[in-house]
C-alpha positions as CSV (number, residue, x, y, z in Angstrom):
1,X,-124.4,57.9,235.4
2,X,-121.8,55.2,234.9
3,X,-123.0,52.7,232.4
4,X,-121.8,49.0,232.9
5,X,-121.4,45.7,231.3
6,X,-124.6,45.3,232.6
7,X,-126.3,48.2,232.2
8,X,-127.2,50.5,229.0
9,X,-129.2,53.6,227.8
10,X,-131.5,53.1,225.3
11,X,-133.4,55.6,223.1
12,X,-135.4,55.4,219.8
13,X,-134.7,56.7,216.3
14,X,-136.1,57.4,214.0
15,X,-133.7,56.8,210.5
16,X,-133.2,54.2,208.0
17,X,-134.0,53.4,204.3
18,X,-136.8,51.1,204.5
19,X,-140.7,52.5,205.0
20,X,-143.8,51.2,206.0
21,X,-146.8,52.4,204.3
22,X,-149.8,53.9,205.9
23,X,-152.6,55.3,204.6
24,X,-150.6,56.4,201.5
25,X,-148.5,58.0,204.0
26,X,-144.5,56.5,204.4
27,X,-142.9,56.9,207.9
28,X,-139.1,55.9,208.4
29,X,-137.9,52.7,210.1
30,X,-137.4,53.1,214.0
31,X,-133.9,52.4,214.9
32,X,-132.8,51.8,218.4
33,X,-130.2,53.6,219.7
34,X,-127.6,52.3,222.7
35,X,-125.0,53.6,224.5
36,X,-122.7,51.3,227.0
37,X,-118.9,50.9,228.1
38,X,-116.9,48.7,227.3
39,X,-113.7,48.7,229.8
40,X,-110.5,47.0,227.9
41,X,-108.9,45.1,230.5
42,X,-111.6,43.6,231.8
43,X,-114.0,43.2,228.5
44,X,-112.0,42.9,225.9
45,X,-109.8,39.7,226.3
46,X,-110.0,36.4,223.7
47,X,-110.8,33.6,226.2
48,X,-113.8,36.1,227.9
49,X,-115.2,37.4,224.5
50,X,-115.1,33.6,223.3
51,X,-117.1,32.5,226.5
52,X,-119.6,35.3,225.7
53,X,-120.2,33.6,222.2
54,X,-120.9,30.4,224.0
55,X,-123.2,31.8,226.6
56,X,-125.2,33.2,223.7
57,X,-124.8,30.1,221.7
58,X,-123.2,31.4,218.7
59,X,-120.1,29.1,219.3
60,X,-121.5,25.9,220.3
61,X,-119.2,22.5,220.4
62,X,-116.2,24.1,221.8
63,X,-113.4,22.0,221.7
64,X,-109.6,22.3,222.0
65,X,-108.6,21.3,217.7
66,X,-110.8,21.3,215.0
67,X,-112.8,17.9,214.7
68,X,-111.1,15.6,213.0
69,X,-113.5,15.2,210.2
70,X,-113.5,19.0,209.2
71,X,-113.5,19.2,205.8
72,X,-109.8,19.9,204.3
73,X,-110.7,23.4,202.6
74,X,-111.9,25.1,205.7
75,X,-108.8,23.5,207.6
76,X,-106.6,25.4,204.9
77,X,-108.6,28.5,205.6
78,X,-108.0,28.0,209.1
79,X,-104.4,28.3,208.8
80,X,-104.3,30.9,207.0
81,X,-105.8,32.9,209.5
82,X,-103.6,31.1,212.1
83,X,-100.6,32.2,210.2
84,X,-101.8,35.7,210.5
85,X,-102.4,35.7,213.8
86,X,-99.2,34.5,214.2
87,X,-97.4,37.1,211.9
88,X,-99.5,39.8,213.4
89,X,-97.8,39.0,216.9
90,X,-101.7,37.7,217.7
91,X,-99.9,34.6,220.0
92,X,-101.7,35.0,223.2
93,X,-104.8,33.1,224.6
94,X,-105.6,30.9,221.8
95,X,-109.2,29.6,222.5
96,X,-111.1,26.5,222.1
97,X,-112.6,25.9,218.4
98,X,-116.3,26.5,218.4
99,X,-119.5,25.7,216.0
100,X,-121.2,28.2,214.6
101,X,-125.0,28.0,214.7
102,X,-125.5,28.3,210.8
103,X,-126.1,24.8,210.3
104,X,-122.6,24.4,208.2
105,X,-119.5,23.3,209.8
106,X,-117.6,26.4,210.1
107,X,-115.9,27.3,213.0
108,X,-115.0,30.4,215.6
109,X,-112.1,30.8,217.5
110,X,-109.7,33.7,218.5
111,X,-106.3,34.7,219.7
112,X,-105.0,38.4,221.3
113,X,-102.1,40.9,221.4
114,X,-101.4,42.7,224.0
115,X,-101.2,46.4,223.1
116,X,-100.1,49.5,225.4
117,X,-104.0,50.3,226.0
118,X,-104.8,46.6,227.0
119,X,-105.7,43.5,224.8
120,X,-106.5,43.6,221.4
121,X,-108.9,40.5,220.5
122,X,-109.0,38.9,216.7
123,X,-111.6,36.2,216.0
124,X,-111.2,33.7,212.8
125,X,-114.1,32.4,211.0
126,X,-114.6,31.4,207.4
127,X,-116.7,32.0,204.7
128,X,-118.4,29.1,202.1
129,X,-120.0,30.2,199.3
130,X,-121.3,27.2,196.8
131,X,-118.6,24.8,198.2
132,X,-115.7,27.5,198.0
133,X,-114.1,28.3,201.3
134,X,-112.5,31.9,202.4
135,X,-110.6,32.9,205.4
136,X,-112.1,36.2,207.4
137,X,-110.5,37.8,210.7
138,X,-111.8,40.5,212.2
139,X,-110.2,42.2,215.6
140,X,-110.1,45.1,217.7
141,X,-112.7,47.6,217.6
142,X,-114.6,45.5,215.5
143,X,-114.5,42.8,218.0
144,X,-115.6,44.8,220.6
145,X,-118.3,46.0,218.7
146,X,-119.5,42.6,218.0
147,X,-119.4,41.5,221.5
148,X,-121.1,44.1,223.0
149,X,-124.0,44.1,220.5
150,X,-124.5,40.2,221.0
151,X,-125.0,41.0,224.6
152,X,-127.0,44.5,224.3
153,X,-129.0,43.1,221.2
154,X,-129.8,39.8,222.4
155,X,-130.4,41.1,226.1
156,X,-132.9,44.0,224.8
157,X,-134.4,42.7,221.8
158,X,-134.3,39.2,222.4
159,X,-132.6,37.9,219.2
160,X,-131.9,34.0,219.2
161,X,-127.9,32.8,218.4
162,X,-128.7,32.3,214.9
163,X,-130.5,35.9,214.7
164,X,-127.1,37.1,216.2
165,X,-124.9,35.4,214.1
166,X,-127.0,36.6,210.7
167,X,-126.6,40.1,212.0
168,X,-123.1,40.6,213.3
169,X,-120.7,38.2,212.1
170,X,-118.6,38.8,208.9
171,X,-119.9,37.0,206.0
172,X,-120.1,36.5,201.9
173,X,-116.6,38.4,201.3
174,X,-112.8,37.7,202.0
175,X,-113.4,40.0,204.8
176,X,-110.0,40.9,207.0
177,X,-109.9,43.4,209.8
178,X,-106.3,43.6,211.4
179,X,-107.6,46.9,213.6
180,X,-105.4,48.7,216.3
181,X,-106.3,50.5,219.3
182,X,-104.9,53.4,217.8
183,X,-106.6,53.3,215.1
184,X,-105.4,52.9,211.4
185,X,-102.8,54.5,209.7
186,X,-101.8,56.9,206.7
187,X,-100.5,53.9,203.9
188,X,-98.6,57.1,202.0
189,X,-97.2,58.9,205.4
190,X,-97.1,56.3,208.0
191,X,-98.6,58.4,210.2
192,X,-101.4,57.3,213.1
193,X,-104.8,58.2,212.4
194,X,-106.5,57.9,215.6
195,X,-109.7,56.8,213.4
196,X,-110.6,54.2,211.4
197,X,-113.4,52.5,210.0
198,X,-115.0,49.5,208.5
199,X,-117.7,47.9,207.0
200,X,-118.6,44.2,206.0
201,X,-121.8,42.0,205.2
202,X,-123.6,40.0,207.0
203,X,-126.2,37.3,206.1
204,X,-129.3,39.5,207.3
205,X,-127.6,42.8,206.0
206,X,-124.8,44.7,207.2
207,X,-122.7,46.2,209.5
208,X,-120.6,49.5,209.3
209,X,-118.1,50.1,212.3
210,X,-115.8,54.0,213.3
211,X,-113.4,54.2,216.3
212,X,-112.2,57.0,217.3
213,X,-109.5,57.6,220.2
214,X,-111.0,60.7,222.0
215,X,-108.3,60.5,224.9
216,X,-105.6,58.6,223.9
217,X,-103.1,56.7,226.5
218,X,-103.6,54.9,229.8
219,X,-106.3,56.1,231.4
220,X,-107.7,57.2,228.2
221,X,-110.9,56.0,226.1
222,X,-112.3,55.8,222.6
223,X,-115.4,55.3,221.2
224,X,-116.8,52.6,218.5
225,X,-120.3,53.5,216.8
226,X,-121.9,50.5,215.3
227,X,-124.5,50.5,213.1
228,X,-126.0,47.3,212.0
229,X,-128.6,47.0,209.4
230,X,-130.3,43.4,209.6
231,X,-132.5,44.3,206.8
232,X,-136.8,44.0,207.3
233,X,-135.8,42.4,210.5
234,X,-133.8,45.6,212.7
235,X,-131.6,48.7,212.5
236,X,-129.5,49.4,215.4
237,X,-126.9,52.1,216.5
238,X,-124.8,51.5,219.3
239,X,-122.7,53.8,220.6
240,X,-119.8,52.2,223.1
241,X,-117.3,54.2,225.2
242,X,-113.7,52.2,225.5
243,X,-111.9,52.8,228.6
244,X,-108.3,52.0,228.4
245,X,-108.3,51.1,232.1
């Protein structure tokens, strides 16, 4: 059975480090278990992923420039990302600047690449730890991943924006992510792995992303495995089939 934007399979786990006592007896953590699809072309553009963040209110505000009274560090921190983007050949469908719902002004925005697969989505945030501001960028794979758990998560479990934003978005670290469709490659022969793999923290925990290409080309598809660890709150795997459509 085709799975769709819409639609996913659930199932229950059981796995995880934390245990609940009963009795004098422990028993593991339940983790729920997904699996949905993700088609490229359709799902994985900049301007729809950003609407996505709006419609589950993690970007809230959105508005063409940063406000004018955004504090100067997180502007510099802004353009540094911008410049990466931009260096990155990131220089289509820049979208609106958005608020995140942490309660600090620190924004959300993205920009794409178009890759021979379809579009290739990074998303800019920062990072403000006791006044000090860091960039963090995050694309491809892992920004799939994050869109299609804000949906899956939020639809099944019922997780408010700032539950979402705690669990999935790249926190606490100079986090940077420049991820390609065909996955990462070999630093000492150049050559293209067809994997790769990532992990960052979050404010409720952590998440740990793998792509693999399992058919590579048009008409292909990969597959992203996502497990995030929102510590006493959730654990979560979701398994999500690309289709390079």
């Amino acid at each position: 059975m085709a799975i769709t934007r819409r639609r996913f399979i659930k199932t229950v786990t059981l796995s995880g480090a934390s245990f609940a006592a009963s009795s004098g007896i422990f028993f593991p953590k339940p983790v729920n278990s997904y699996s949905t699809n993700y088609v490229l072309s359709r799902d994985g553009k900049a301007d729809g992923i950003f609407r996505n963040f709006v419609d589950a209110e993690i970007a809230r505000k959105p508005s063409p420039t940063l406000p004018a009274d955004t504090d100067p560090a997180i502007v510099s921190a802004v353009k540094s990302v911008q410049n990466q983007f931009t260096q990155r050949a990131y220089t289509q469908k820049q979208t609106p600047f958005g608020l995140r719902r942490d309660g600090v002004n620190s924004p959300l925005w993205g920009r794409q690449k178009q890759e021979d697969v379809g579009p290739n989505s990074g998303f800019g945030t920062v990072q403000i730890v006791e006044n000090y501001v860091t960039p963090i960028a995050f694309t491809g794979a892992t920004t799939a991943g994050i869109d299609r758990a804000i949906q899956v998560l939020g639809k099944d479990q019922r997780l408010s924006a700032v539950e979402l934003d705690n669990a999935l978005i790249p926190v606490r670290e100079q986090f940077e992510d420049w991820g390609t469709w065909l996955g990462d490659v070999d630093p000492k022969t150049g050559q293209i792995l067809g994997t790769s793999l990532a992990s960052y923290e979050t404010r409720s925990g952590s998440v740990t992303r793998r792509y693999e290409i399992i058919k590579p080309g048009r008409g292909g598809f990969g597959e992203i495995t996502l497990f995030v660890d929102a510590g006493g709150e959730f654990k979560s795997n979701l398994k999500i089939r690309v289709d390079f459509a």
